[in-house]
N, C-alpha and C positions, 0 to 999 in steps of 0.2 A: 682892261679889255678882256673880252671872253674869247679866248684861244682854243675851245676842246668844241667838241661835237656835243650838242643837246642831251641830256640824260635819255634813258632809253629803258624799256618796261624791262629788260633783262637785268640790268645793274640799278644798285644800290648806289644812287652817289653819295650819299654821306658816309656807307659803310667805306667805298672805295677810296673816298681822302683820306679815312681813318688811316686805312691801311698803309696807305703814300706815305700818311709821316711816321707810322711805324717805321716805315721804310728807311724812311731816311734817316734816323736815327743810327739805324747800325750799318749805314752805307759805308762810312768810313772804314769800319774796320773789316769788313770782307773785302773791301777793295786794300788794302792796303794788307791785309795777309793772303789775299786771293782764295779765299775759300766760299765752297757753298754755300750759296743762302738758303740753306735745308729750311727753318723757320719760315723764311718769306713763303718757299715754297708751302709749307703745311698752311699758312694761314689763308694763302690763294685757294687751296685745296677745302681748306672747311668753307669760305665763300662761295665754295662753287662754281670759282674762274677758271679751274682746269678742264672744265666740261664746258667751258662759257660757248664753244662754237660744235658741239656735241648736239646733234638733233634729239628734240622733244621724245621720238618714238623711242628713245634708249636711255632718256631720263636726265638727258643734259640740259639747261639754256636755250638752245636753239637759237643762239645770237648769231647776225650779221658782221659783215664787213666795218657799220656803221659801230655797233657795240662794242668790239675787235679793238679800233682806234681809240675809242675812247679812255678804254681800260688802259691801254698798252700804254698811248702817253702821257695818264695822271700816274699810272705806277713807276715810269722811267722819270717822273720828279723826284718820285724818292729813290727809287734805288734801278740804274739803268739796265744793269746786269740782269737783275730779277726779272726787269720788264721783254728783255731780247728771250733769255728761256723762255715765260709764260708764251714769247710771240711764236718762237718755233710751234709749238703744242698746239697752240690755238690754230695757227695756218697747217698743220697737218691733218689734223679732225678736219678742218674745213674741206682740204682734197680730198680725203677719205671717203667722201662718202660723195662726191659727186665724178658720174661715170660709172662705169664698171670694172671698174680698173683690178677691186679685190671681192673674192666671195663675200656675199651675207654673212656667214658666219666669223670670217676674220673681223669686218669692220664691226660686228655684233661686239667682239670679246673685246676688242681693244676700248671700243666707245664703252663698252660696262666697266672696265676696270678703272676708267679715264673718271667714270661717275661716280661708281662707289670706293676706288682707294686713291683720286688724283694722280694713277701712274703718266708719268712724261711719254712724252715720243718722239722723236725728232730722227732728220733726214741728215745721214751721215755719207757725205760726198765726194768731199774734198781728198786728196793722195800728195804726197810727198812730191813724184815725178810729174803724175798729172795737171797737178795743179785742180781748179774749179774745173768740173765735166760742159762748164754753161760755155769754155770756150773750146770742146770738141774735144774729141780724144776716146780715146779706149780705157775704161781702170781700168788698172793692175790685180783691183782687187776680186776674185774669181769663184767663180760656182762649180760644183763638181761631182759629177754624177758615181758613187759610190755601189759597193754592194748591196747599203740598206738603205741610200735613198740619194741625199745631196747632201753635203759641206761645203762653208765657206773659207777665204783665207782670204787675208790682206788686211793691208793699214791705212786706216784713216786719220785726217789732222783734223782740225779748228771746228772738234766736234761740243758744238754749244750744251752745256748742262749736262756733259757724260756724264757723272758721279751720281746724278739722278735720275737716270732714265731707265722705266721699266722696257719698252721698247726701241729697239735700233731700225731703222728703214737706209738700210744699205746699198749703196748704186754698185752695181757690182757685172760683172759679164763673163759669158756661159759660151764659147767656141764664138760665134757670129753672132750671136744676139748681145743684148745689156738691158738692165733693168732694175726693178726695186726685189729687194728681199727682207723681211722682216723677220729678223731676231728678238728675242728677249736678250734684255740685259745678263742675266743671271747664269746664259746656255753657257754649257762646259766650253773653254775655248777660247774666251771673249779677254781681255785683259786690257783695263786702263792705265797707260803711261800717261806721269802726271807731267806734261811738257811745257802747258799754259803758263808764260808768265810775260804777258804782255803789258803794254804801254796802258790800256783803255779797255775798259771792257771786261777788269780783272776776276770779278766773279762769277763770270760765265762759267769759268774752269773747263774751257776747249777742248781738252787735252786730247793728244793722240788715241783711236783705240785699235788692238790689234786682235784679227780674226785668226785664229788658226785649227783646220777644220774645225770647223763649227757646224752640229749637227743642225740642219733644216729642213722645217714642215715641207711638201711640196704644195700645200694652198697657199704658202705663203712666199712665194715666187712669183711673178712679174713680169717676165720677158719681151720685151721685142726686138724686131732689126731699128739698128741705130736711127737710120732715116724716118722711123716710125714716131720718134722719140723729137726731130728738129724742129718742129714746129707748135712753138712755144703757146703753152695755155693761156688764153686772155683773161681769165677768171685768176688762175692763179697770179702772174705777173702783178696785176691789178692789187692782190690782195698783198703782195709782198711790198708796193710800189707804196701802200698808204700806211699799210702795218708799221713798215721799215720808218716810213717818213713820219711817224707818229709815234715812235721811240724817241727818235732823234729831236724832232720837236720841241718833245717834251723835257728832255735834259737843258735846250738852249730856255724854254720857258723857266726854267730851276735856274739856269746861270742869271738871266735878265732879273727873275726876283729876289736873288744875292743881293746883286751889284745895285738895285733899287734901294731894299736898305740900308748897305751901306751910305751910299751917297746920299740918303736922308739925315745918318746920323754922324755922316763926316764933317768933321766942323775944324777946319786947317787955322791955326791959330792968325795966319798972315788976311785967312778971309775973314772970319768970326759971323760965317753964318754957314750951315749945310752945304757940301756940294751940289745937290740936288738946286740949290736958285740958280746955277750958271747956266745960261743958256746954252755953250758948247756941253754942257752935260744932258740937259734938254732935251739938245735934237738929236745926241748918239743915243738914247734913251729912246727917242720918236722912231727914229732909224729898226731900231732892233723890233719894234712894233712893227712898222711897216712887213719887214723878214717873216717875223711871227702870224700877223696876219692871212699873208701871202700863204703859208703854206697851211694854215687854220682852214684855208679857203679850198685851197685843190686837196687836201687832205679826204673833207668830206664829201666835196665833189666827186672823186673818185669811188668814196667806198659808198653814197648815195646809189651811183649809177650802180658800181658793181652789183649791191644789193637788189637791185629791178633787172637784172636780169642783162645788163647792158655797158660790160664794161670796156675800157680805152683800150685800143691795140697795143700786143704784147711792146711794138716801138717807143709809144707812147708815154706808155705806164715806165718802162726804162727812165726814159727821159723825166719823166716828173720827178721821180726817184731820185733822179742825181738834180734835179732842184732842188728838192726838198734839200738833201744833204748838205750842200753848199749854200742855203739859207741858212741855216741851223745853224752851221760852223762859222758862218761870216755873224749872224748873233751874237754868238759864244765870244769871238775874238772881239766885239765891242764892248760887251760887257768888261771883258779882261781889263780891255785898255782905260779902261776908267776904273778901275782897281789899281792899278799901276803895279808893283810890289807885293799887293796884297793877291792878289788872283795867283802867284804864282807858290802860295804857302802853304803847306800840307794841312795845314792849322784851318783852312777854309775851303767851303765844298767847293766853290767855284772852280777851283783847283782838280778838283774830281772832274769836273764840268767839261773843263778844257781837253782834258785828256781822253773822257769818253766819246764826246761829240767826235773826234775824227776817226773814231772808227768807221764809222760810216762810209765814206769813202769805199770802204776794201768791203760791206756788203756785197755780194752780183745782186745787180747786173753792174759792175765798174764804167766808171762817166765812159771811159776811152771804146770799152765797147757799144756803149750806149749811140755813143755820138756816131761811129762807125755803121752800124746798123739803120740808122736815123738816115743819113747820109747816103749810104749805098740807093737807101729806098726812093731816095726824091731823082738820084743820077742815074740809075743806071735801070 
């Protein structure tokens, strides 16, 4: 069955599988040393994927929501890690430029850099005390109005693709205001602690990073009053809800096409034919379609509408998101279980498989607030 969103005048699909099973090739071992997929990166980069949601007028793709998903989860077959970077990059160009959020000129320089040298950017939010800002709070991390302008300070965690990124988009707050601030990587100041060594997800290379004054443009400052900031973008939401769910997907569609050949070419001496004729393998087999389907289906439903201009309330898109999630990973665990032993062996991707899909989970917007939110809205 066809699990991904129709090819699209922006992508290559033949170039774009190429790429996957490059990908996957050397999945193992960046996840298993947890280091940068610097290559995957350069080769998205000569493709032209890091500009993929970069508007036409600046030289990039001009791809949709629709194009977005599709790349993001034929590349998380091959390699997940590489596919969660490309997605941060992709959904920040994509806010970039709608609203007024920043000057012409800033979204000029970063969308030209983004075209002609594929510099990363991603949205660094997360704090050690605060925890995610999506459930309230104040950073820590702070702006400061100087003699010669403004500096930053403070510490970020579970900053995705730090090692590579030309730009930082920092949530940060200034006496009563909070907002974005955008650094280059490279400003006097900036320092990556390598901390990332989790379960899943091992090449992102999250790591900590820490600000200490750090000198800052003042166009590239942000501010508003908190409450200015509570009511969540429908457009973005939306684009995180199908992006996110089209990583994940795509890792559960890579475990399901393991555990398929396997059990074609498993042949138990007590059966002496493929596990693949049992019917109890069958219908976990039909099962995990079903799963796949399912979220095949709200996948580009969602980034369909987003792209006309019309997408699902920020509740909504919450919610689908934590479907997605929880299809993917109930996937992944059938697949496993028909592996038996083998699913759980460093020696086989599926093994990767299992461990990256639950990241998912700990993306925001988390089920628990999801359902909270969902829930407040119908009672009260």
């Amino acid at each position: 069955m066809n699990h991904v969103a129709p090819p699209s005048s922006a992508v290559d699909d033949t170039n774009l599988r190429a790429l996957s099973r490059a990908f996957a090739a050397d999945a193992a071992q960046v996840d298993r040393e947890a280091i940068f997929p610097a290559a995957n990166i350069g080769r998205l980069r000569d493709a032209g994927l890091l500009a993929l949601t970069v508007p036409r007028q600046y030289g990039g793709l001009g791809g949709g929501l629709l194009d977005t998903i599709r790349v993001l989860g034929i590349i998380a077959e091959g390699c997940a890690s590489t596919s969660l970077i490309l997605a941060m990059q992709l959904f920040k160009h994509a806010a970039l430029y709608r609203g007024n959020l920043w000057p012409e000129a800033v979204r000029a320089r970063i969308a030209t850099e983004a075209v002609e040298d594929g510099a990363l950017i991603n949205a660094l939010r997360v704090e050690p005390e605060l925890g995610s800002p999506t459930r309230g709070g104040m950073p820590s991390t702070v702006l400061r109005r100087t003699a010669d302008g403004w500096t930053l300070s403070g510490h970020k965690i579970f900053s995705t693709g730090a090692p590579g990124l030309r730009w930082m988009d920092v949530w940060a707050a200034h006496e009563d205001k909070v907002g974005h601030v955008l650094v280059r990587a490279n400003t006097p100041g900036i320092r990556i602690v390598e901390t990332w060594d989790h379960i899943g997800m091992r090449a992102t290379c999250s790591h900590d990073v820490l600000f200490t004054d750090v000198p800052v443009e003042p166009g590239n400052i942000a501010l508003k009053n908190p409450a200015e900031w509570a009511n969540a973008d429908p457009a973005q939401m939306a684009w995180n809800a199908a992006g996110i769910g089209a990583i994940y997907t795509g890792i559960a569609r890579a475990a399901r096409d393991w555990v398929v050949e396997f059990v074609r070419h498993r042949v138990p001496s007590a059966l002496g034919a493929p596990l693949s004729t049992l019917p109890r393998v069958q219908e976990k087999v039909g099962e995990i379609e079903m799963l796949l389907s399912a979220n095949a289906r709200l996948i580009a439903s969602i980034a369909t509408e987003t792209d006309y201009g019309l997408p699902a309330s920020p509740n909504e898109s919450a919610l689908i998101k934590t479907m997605l999630i929880e299809n993917a990973i109930r996937a992944v665990e059938l697949a496993a279980s028909l592996a038996g032993n083998h699913a759980h062996a460093k020696a086989n991707a599926i093994e990767r498989h299992i461990r990256d899909v639950r990241s998912g989970r700990v993306q925001a917007p988390q089920a628990d607030a999801a359902f909270v939110a969902a829930g407040r809205l119908v009672l009260l």
